[in-house]
C-alpha positions in Angstrom: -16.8 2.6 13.2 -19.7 3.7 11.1 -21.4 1.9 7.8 -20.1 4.6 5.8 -16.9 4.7 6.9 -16.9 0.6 6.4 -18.4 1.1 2.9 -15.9 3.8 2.2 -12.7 1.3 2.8 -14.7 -1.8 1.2 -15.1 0.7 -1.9 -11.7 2.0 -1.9 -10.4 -1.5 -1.0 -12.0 -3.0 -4.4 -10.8 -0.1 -6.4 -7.0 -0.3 -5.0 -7.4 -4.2 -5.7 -8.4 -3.4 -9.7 -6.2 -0.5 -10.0 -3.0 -3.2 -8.7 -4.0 -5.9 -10.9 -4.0 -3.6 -13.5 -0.8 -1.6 -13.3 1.2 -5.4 -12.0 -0.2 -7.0 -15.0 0.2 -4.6 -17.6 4.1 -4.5 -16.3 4.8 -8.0 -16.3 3.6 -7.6 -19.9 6.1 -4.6 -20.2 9.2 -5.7 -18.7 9.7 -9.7 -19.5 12.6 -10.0 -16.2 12.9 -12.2 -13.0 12.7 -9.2 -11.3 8.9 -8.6 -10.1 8.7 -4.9 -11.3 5.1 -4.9 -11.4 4.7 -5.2 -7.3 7.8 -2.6 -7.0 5.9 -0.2 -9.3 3.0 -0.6 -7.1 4.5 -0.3 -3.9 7.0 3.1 -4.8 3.1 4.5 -6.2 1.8 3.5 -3.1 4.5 5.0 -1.0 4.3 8.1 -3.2 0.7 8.9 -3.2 0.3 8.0 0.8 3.4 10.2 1.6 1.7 12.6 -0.9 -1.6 12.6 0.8 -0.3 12.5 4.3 1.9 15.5 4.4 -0.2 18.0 2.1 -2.7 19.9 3.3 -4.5 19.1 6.5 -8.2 19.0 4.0 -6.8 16.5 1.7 -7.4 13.6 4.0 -9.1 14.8 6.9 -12.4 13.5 6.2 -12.6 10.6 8.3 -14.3 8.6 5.4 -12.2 9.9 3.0 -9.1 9.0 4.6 -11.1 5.2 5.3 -11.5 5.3 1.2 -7.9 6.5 0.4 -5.7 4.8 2.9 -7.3 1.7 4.2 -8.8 1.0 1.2 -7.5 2.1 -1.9 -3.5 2.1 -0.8 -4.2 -0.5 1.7 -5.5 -2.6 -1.1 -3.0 -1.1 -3.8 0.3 -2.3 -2.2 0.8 -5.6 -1.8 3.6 -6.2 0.7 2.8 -10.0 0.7 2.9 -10.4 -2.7 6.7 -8.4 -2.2 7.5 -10.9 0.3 5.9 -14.2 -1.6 8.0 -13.1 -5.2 11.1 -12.7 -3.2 11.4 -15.7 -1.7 10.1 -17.2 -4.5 13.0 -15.3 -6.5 15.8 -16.9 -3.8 14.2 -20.4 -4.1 14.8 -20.3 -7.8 18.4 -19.2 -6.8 18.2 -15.4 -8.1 19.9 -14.3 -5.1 20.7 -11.0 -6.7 16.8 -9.7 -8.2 16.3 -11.4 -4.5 18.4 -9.2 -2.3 18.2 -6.7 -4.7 14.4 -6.7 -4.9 14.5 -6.2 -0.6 16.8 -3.1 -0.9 15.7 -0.9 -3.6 11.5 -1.8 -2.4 13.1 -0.4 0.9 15.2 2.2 0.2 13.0 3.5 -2.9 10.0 2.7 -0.9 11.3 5.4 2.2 12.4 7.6 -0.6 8.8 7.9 -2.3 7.0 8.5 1.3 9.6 11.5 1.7 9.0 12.6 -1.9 5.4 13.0 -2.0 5.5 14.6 1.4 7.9 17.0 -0.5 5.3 17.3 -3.0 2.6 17.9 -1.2 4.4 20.8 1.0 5.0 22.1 -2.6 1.7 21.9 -3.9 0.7 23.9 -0.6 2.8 26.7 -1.8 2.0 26.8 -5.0 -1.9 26.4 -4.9 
């Protein structure tokens, strides 16, 4: 692993962090609910954009250092699968059993969903451009 590549994931990383602060916080504001839409946001985008990225074209991401900045880093820091897990059990501690379970399906099944999506996009973007 080379400096650059290190400093490319450490600068994506501290963008991804921002950028998910942002967008979680600026949500909660939003939507006033038990239901932690902030992190579910940030995880379908997540999902989305890696699915995205992954399945266009070969260029997009094959840049070893850009790849480092985009997927470690700025996704990597961007999602927040412990925070999905903390606010859920959180949620059934307080007794919201539904937002709980409900929280765990539709992150899953919206969260598979988005990866195939922007994999769809990306093979569309392909043709297009």
């Amino acid at each position: 692993m080379t400096l650059v590549r290190i400093l490319s994931v450490a600068l994506g990383g501290a963008a991804g962090a921002v950028l998910r602060y942002s967008v979680s916080h600026f949500l909660a504001q939003l939507v006033r609910s038990p239901f932690p839409a902030g992190t579910f946001v940030v995880n379908i985008l997540g999902c989305l954009v890696i699915g995205f990225l992954m399945a266009g074209p070969s260029h997009m991401v094959s840049h070893p250092e850009t790849q480092a900045f985009l997927v470690a880093g700025l996704l990597g820091a961007f999602t927040t699968f412990s925070t999905f897990s903390l606010e859920t059990v959180i949620l059934l501690q307080r007794g919201s059993f539904v937002a709980g379970v409900l929280n765990i399906g539709a992150s899953l099944v919206v969260g598979l969903a988005a990866v195939i999506a922007g994999g769809a996009l990306a093979r569309l973007a392909a043709r297009v451009f």
